[in-house]
BAFI-3210 file (N, C-alpha, C; in Angstrom, 3 decimals, decimal comma, padded with zeros to 6 digits):
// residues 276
n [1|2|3|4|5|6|7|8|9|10|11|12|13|14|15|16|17|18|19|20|21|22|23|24|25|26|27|28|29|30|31|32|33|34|35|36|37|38|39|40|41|42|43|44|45|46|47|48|49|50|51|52|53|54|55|56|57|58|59|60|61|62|63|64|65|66|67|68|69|70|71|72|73|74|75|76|77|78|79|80|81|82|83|84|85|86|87|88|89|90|91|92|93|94|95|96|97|98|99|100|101|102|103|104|105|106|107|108|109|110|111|112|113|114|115|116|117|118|119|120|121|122|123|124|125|126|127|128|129|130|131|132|133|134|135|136|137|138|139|140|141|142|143|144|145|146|147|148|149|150|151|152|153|154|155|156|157|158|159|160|161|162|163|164|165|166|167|168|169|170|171|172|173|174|175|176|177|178|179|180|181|182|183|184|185|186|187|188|189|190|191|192|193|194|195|196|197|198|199|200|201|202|203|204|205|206|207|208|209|210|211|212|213|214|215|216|217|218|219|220|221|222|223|224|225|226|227|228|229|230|231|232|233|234|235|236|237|238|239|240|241|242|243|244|245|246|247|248|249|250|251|252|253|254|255|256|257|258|259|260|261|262|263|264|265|266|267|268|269|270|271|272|273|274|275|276]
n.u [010,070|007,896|004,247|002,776|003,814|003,380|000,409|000,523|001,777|-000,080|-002,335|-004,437|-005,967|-005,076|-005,882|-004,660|-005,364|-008,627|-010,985|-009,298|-007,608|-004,407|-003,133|-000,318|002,644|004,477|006,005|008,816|008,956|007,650|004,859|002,029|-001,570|-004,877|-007,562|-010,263|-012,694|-016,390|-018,506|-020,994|-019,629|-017,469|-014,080|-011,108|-007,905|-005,677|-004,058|-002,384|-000,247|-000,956|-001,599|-002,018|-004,779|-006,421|-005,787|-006,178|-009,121|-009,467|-008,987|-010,537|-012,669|-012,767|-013,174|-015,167|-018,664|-018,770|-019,971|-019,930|-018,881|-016,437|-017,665|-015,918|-013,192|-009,784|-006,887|-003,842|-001,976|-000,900|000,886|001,968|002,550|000,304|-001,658|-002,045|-004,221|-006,877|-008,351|-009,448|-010,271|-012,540|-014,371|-015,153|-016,247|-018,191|-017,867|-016,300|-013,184|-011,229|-008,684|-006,292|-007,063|-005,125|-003,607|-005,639|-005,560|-003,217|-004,058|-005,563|-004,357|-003,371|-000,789|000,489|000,344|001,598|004,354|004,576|004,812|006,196|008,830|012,280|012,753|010,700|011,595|014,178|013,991|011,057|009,496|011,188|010,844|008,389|008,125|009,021|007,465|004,983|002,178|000,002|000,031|001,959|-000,909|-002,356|-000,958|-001,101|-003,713|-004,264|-004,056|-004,619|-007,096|-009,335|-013,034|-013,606|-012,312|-012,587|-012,270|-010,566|-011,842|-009,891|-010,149|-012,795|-014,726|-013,989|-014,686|-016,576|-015,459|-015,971|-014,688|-012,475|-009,489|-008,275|-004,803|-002,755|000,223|002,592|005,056|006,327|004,944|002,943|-000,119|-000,194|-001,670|-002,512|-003,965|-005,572|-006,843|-007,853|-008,901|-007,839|-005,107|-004,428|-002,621|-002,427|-000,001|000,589|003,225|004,392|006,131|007,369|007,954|009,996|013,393|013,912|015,541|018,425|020,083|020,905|019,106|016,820|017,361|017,440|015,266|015,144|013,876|012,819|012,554|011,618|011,900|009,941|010,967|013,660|014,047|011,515|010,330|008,890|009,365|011,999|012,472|009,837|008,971|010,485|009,359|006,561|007,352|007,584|005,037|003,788|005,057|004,247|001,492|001,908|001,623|000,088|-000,289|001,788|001,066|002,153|002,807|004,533|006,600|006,264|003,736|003,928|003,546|002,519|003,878|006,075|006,322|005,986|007,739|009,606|008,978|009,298|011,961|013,045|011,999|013,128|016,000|015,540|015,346|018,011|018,457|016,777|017,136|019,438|018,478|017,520|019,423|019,919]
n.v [022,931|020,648|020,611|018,275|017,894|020,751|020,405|018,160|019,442|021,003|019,469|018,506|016,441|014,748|014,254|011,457|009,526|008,761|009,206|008,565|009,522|010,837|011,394|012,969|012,240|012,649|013,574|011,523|008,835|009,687|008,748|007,856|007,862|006,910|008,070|006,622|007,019|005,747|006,241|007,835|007,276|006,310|004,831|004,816|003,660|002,435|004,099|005,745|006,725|006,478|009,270|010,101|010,669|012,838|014,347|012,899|013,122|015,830|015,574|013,900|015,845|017,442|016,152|016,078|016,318|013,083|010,650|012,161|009,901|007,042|004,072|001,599|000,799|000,124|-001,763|-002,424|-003,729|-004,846|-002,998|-000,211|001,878|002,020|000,557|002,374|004,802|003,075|002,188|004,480|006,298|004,490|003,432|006,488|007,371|004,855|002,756|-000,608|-001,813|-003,857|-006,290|-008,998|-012,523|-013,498|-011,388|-010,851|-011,961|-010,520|-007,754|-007,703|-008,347|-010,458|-012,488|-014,739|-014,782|-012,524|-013,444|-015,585|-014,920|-012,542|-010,111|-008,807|-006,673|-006,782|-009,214|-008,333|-006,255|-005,435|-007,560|-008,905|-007,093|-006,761|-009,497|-008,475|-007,342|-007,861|-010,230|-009,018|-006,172|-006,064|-007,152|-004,801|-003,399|-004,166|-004,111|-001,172|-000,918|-002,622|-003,247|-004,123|-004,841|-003,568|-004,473|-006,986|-009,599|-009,915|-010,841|-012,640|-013,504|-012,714|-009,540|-006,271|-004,878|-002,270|-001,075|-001,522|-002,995|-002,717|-005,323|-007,606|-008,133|-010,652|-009,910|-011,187|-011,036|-008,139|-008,665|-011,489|-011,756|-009,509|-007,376|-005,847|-003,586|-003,149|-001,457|-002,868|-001,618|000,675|-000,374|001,100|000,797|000,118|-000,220|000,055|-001,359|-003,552|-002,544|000,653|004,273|005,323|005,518|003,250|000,877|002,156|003,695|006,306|007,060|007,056|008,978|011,243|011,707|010,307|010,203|006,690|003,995|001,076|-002,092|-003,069|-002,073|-004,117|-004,494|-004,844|-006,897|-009,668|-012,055|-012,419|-013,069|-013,951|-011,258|-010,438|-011,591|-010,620|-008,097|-008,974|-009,950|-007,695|-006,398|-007,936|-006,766|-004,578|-002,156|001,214|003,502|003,769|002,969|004,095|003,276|004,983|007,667|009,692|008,815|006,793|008,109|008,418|007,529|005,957|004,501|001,299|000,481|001,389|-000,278|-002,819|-003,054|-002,323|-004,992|-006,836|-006,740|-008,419|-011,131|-012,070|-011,276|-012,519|-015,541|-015,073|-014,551|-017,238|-018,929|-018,596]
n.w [-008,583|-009,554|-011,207|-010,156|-007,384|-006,161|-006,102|-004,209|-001,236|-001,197|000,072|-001,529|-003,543|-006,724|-009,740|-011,487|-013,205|-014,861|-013,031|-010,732|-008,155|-006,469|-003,399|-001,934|-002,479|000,922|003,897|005,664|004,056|001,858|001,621|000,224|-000,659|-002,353|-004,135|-005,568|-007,665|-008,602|-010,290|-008,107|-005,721|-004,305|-003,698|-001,119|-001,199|000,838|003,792|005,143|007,723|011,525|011,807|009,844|009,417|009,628|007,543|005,290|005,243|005,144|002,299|001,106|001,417|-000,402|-002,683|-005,903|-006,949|-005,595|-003,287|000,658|001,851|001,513|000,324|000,603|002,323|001,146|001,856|000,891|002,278|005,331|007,027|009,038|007,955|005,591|006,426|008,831|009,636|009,009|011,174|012,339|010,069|008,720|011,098|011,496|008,956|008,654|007,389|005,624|006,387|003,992|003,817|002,578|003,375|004,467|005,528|007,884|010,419|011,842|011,543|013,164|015,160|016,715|018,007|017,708|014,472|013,642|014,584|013,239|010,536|010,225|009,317|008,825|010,228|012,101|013,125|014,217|015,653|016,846|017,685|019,977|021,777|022,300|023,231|025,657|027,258|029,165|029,102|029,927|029,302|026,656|025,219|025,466|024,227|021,268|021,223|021,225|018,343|017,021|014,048|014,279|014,438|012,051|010,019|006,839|005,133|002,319|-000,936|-003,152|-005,253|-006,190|-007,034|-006,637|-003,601|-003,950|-006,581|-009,767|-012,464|-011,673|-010,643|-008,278|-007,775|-006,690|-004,907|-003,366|-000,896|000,203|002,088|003,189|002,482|000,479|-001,676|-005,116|-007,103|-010,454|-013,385|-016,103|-018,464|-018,581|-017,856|-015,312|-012,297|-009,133|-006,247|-003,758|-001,619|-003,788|-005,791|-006,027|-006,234|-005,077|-003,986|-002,073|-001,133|-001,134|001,079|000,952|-000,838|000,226|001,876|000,630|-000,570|-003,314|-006,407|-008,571|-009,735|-007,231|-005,233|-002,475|000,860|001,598|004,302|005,835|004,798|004,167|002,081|000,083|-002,423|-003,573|-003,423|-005,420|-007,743|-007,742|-008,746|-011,326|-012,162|-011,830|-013,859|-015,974|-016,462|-017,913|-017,105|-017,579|-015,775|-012,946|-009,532|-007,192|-003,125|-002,497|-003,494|-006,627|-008,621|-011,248|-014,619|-018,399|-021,808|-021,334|-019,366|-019,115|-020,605|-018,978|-016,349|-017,217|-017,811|-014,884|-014,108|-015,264|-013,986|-011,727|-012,169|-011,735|-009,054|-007,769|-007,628|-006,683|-003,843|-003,412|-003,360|-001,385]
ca.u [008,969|006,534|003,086|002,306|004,309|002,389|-000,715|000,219|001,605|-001,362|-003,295|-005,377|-005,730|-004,319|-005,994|-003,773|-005,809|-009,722|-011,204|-008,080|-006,714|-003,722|-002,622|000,658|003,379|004,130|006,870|010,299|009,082|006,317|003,464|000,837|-002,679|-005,449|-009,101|-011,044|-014,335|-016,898|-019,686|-021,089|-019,054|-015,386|-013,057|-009,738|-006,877|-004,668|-004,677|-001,090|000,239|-002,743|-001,493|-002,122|-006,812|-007,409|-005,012|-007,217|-010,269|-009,802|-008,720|-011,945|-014,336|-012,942|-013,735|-016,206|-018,707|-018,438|-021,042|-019,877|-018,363|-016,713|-017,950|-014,962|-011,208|-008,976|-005,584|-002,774|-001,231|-000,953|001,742|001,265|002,259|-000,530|-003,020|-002,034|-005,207|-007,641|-009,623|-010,072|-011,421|-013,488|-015,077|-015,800|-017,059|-019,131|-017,053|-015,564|-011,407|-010,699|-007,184|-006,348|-007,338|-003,534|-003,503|-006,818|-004,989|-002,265|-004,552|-006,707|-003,493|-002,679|000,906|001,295|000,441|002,649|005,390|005,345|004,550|007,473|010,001|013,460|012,493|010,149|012,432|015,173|013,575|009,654|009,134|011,825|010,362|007,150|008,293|010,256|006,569|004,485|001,589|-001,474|000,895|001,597|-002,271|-002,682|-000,291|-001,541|-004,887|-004,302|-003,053|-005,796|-008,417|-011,080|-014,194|-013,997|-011,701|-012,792|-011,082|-011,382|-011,738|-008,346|-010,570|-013,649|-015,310|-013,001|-015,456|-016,999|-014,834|-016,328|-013,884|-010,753|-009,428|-007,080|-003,691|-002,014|001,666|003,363|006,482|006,415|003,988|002,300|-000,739|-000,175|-002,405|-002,528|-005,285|-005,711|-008,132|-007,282|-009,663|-006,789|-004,071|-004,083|-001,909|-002,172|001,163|001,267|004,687|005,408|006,181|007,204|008,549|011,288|014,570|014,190|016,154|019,305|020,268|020,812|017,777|015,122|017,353|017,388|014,186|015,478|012,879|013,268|011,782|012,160|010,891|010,008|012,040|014,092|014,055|010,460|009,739|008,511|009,813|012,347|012,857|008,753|008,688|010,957|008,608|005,526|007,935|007,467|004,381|003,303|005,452|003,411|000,243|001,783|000,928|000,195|000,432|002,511|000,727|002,736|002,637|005,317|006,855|005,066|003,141|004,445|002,606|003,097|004,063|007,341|005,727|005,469|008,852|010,416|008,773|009,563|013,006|013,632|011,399|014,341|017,003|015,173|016,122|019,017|018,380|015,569|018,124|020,500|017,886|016,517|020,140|021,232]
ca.v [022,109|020,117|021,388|017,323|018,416|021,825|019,452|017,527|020,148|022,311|018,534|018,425|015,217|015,568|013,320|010,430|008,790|008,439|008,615|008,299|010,311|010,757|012,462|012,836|012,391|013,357|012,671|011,012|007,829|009,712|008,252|008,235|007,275|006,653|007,713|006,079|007,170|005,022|006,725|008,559|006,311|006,328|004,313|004,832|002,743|003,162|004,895|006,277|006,394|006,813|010,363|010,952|010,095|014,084|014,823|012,346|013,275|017,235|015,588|013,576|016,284|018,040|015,856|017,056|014,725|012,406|011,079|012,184|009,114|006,061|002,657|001,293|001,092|-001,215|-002,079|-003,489|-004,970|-004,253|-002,379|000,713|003,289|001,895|000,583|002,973|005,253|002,758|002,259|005,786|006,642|003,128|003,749|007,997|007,110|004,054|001,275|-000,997|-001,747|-004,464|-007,246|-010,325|-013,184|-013,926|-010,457|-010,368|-011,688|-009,616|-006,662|-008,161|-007,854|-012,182|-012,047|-016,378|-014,490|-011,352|-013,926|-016,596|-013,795|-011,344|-009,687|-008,777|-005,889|-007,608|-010,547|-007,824|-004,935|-005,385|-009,034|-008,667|-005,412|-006,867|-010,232|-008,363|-006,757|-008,684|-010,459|-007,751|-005,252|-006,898|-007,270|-003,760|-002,208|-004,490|-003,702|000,182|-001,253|-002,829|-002,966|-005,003|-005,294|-002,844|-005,267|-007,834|-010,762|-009,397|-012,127|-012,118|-013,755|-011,989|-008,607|-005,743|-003,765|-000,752|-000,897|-002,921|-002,750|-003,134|-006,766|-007,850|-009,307|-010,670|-009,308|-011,261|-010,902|-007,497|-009,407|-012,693|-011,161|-008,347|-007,089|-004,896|-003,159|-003,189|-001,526|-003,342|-000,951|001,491|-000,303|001,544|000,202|001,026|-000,957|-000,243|-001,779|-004,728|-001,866|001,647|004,882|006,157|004,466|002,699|000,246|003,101|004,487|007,567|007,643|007,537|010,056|012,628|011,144|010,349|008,919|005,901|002,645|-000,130|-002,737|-003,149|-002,293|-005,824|-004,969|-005,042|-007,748|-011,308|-012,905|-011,568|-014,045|-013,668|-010,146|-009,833|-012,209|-010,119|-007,252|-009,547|-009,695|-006,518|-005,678|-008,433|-006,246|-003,514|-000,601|002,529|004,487|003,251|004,060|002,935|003,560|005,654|008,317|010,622|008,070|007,030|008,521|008,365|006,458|005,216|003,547|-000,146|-000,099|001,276|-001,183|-004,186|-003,375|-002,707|-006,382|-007,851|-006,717|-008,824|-011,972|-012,639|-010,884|-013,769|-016,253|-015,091|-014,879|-018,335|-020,007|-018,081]
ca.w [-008,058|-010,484|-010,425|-009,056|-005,678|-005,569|-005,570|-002,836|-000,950|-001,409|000,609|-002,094|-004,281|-008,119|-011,074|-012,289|-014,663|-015,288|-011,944|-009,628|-007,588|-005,875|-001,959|-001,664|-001,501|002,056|004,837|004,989|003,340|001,044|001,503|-000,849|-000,831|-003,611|-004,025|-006,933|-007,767|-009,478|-010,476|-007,592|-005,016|-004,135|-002,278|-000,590|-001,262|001,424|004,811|005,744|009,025|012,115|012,169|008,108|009,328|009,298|006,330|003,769|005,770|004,007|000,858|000,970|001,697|-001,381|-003,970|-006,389|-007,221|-004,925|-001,867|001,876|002,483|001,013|-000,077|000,998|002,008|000,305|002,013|000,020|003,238|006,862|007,394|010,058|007,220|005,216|007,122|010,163|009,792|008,547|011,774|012,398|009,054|008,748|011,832|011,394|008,102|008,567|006,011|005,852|005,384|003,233|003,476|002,125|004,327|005,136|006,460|008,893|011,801|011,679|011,425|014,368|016,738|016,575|018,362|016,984|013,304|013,577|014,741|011,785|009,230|010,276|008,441|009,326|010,902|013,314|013,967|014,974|016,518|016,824|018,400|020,834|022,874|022,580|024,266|026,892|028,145|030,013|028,711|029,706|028,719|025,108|024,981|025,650|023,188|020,336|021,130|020,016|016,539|015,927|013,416|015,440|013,801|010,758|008,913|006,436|004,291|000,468|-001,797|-004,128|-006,780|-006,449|-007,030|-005,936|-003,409|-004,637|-008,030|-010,495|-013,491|-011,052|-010,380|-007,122|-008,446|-005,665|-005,037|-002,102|-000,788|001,201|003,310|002,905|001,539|-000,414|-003,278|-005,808|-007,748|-012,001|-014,189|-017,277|-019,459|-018,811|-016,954|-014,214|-011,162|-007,494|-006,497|-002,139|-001,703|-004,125|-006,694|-005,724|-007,562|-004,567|-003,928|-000,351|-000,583|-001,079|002,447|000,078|-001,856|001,135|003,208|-000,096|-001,382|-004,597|-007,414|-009,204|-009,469|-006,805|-004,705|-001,431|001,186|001,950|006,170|006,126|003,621|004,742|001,384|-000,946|-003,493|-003,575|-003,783|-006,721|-008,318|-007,687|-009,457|-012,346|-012,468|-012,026|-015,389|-017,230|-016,507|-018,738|-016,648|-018,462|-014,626|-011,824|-008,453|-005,831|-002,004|-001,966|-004,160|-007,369|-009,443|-013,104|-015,846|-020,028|-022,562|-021,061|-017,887|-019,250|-020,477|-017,368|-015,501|-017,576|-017,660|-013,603|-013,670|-016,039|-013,271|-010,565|-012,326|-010,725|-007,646|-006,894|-007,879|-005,347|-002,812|-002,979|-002,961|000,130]
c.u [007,952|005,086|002,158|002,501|003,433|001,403|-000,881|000,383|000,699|-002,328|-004,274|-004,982|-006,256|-005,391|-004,821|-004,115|-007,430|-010,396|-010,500|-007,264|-005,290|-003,238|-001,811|001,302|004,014|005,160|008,403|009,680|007,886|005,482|002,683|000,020|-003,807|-006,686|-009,624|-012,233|-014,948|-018,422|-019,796|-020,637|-017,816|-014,696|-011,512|-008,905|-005,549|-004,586|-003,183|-001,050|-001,265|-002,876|-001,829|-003,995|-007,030|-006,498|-005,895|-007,889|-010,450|-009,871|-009,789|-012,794|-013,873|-013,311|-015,260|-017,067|-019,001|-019,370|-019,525|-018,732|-018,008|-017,436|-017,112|-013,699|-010,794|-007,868|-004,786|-002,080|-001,269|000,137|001,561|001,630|001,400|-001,467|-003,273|-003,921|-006,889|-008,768|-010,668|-011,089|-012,317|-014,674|-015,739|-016,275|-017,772|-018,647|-016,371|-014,286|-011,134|-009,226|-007,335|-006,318|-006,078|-002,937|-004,377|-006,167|-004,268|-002,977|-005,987|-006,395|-003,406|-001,383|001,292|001,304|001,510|003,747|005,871|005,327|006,017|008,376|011,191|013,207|012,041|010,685|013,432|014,925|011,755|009,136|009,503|011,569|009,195|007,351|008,968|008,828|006,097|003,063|000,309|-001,083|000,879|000,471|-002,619|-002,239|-001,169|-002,783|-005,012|-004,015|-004,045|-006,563|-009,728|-012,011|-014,006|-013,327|-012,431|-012,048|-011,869|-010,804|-010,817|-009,322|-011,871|-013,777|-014,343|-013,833|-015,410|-016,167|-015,229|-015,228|-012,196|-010,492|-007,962|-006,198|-002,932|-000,586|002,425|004,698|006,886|006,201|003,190|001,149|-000,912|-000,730|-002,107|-003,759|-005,351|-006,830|-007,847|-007,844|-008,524|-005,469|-003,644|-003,738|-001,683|-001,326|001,122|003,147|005,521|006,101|006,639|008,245|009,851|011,774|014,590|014,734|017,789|019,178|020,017|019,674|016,809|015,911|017,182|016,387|013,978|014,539|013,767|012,821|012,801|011,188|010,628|011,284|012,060|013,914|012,869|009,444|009,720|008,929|010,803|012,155|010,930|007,881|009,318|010,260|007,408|006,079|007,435|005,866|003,477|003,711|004,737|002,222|000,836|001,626|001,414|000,412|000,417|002,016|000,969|002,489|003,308|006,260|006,267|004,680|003,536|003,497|003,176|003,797|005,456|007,460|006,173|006,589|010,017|010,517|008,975|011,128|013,799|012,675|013,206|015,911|016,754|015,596|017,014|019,167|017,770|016,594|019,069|019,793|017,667|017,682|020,917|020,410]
c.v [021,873|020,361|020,070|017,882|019,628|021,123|019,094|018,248|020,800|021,121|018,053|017,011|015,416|014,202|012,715|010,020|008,926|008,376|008,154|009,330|010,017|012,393|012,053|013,062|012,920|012,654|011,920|009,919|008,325|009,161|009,196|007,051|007,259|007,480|007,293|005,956|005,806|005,380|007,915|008,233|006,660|005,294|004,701|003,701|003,164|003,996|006,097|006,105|006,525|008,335|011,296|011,155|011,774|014,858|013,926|012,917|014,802|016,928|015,134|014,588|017,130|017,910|016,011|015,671|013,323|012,050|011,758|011,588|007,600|005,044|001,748|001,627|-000,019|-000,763|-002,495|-004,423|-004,171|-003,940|-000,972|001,962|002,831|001,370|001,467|003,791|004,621|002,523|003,368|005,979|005,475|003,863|005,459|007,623|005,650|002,957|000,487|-001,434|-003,335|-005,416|-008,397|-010,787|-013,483|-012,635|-010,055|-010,566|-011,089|-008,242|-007,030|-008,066|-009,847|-012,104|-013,269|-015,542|-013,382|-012,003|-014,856|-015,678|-012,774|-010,880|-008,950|-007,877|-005,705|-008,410|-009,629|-006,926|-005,205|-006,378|-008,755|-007,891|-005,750|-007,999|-010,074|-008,027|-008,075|-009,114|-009,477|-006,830|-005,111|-006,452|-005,619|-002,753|-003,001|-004,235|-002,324|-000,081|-001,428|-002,778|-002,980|-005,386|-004,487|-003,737|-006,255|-008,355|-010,297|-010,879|-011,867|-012,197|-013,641|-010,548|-007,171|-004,543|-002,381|-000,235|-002,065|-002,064|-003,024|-004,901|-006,777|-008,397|-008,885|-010,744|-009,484|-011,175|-009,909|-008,208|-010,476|-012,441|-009,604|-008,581|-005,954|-004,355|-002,790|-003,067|-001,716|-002,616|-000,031|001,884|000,593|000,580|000,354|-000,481|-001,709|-000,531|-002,243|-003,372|-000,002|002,843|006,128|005,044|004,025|001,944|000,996|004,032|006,308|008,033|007,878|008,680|010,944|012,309|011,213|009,453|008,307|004,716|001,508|-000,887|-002,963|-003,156|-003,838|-005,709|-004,886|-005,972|-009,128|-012,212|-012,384|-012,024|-013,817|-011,856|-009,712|-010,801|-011,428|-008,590|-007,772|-009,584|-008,455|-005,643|-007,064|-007,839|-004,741|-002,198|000,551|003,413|002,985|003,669|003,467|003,326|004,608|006,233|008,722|009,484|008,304|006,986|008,302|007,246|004,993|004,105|002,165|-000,406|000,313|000,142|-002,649|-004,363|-003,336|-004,492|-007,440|-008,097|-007,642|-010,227|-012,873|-012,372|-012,464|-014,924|-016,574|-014,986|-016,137|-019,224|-019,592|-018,969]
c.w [-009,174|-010,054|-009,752|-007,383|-005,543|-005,076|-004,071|-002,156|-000,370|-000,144|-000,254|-002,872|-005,253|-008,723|-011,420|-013,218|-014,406|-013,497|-010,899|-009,470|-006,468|-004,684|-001,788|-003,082|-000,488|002,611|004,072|003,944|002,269|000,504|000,628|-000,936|-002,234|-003,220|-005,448|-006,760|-008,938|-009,461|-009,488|-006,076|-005,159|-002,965|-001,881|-000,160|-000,301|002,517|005,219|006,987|009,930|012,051|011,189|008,228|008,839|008,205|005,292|003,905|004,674|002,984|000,484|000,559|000,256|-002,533|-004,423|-007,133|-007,069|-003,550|-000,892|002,233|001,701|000,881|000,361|001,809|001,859|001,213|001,350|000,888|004,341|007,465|007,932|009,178|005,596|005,673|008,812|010,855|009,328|009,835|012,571|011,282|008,751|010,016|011,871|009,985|007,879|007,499|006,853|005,970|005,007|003,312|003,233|003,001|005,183|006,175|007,795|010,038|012,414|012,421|012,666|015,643|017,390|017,184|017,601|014,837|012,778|013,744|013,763|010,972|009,458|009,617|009,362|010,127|012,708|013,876|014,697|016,352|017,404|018,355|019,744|022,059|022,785|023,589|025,335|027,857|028,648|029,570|028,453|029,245|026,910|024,582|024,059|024,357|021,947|020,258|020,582|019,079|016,650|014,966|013,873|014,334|012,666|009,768|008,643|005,854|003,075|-000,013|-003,146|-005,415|-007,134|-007,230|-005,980|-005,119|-003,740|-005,385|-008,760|-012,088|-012,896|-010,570|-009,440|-007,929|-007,087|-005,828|-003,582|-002,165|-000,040|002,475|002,507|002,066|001,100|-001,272|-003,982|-006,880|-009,241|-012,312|-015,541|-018,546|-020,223|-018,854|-016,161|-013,048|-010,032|-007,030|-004,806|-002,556|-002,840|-005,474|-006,275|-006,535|-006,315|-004,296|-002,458|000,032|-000,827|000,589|001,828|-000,156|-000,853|001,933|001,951|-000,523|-003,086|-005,919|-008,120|-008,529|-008,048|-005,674|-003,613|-000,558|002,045|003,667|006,551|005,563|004,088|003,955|000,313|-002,173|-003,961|-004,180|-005,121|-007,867|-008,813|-008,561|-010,908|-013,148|-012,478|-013,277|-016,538|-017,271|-017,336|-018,360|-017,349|-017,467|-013,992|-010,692|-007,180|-004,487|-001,614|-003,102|-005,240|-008,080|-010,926|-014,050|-016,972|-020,171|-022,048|-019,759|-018,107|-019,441|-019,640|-016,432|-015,877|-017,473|-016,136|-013,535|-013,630|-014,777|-011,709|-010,061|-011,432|-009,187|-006,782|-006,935|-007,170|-004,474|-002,262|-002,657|-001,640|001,363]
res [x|x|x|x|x|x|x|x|x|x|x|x|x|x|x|x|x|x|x|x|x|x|x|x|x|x|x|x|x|x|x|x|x|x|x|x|x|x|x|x|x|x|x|x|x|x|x|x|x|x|x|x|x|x|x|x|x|x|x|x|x|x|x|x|x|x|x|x|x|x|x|x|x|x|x|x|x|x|x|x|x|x|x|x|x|x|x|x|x|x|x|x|x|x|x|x|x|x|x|x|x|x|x|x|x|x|x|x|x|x|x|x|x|x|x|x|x|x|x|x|x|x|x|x|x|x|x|x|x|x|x|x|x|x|x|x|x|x|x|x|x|x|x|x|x|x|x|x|x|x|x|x|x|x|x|x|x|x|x|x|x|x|x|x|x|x|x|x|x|x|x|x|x|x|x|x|x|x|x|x|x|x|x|x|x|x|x|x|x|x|x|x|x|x|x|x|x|x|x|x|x|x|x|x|x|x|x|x|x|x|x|x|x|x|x|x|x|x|x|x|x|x|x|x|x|x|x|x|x|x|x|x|x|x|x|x|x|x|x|x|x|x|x|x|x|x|x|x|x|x|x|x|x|x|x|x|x|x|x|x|x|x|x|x|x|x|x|x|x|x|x|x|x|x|x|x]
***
């Protein structure tokens, strides 16, 4: 066991780079969340499932340093094992949570937005058992998802709340709007999906949780041909760490050209996506 896994393990949240931390990885699909201080401020990138709210919540109160309570939460996309716990902790700590505008309705509980936006997942399994209930029913369940009021629309090409030095680069293709987070001082990379460092799209690799770069998984992905794009660009930003949603975060020198060369293999993937 690497003394990262003790870390997480232990609940506590490890240093990655300059002011960023990392909780986790955790669970079958090891989740992993962010905190990034800035100054005497911090935000949380990332919520995990609704069930992960009082697992940050300790990792929170431990940082040293740090007010009380964020400045933020950033989402990368609205998916329920990353934005699962965001309106718990939003609301017990007084913030707000953060998605790209393409994601607010989604994350508002929209059934016409959850239905054009969908990914295979949703078109097979999701949709289906929602249109079998009965309209107040429906209502009802989407209403516990929710966000409600704590969510806002972050501006892709603004000011990245309560990080000044980080800049949004948008990374669709999991989901319509997906982002990703760059501090170009240091290249640091918080990834969420379009980018991640366990094998999920291997039946294998997520049941033994085997590391190694790859990209969203395809049965939950709204665009593929899109997403292996956003692969692309996430290896023209050079990243010195890799900090994806899910599995240990890539550190040292060898980062940039790991990640340029799983980009190079995407190529043709997108290629064969777009003519199928």
């Amino acid at each position: 066991m690497t003394g990262t896994e003790d870390r997480s393990a232990a609940g506590r949240a490890y240093e990655i780079a300059a002011d960023v931390f990392c909780l986790g990885p955790w669970g079958r699909t090891q989740t992993v969340v962010y905190f990034v201080r800035s100054g005497s401020s911090w935000v949380l990138v990332d919520t995990g499932w609704a069930s992960d709210a009082a697992r940050i919540k300790d990792a929170a109160a431990s940082l040293t340093g740090c007010a009380e309570r964020p400045s933020a939460i950033l989402l990368t996309h609205c998916h329920p094992d990353h934005a699962g716990a965001a309106r718990e902790l939003a609301l017990a700590w007084q913030c707000p949570a953060y998605l790209h505008p393409r994601e607010v309705p989604i994350a508002r509980g929209d059934f016409a937005a959850m239905t054009a936006l969908a990914g295979p997942l949703d078109r097979w399994v999701v949709l289906p058992l929602l249109r079998a209930m009965s309209r107040a029913r429906r209502e009802a369940v989407l209403a516990r998802s929710t966000l409600g009021d704590v969510v806002r629309a972050l501006d892709p090409e603004g000011e990245v709340p309560g990080l000044p030095g980080w800049r949004c680069v948008p990374t669709p293709g999991h989901t319509p709007g997906h982002v990703s987070f760059f501090r170009s001082d240091d290249r640091v990379l918080i990834t969420g999906d379009a980018l991640v460092t366990l094998r999920l799209n291997s039946p294998t690799g997520l049941l033994l949780q085997r590391p190694g770069l790859s990209g969203p998984p395809w049965y939950t992905s709204w665009d593929r041909h899109m997403a292996a794009a956003s692969i692309r660009t996430v290896a023209d930003l050079d990243p010195a760490v890799l900090a994806g949603g899910h599995g240990i975060p890539m550190t040292g020198p060898q980062t940039a050209q790991a990640v340029r060369a799983f980009a190079a293999t995407q190529h043709g993937h997108a290629s064969r996506v777009a003519q199928s």
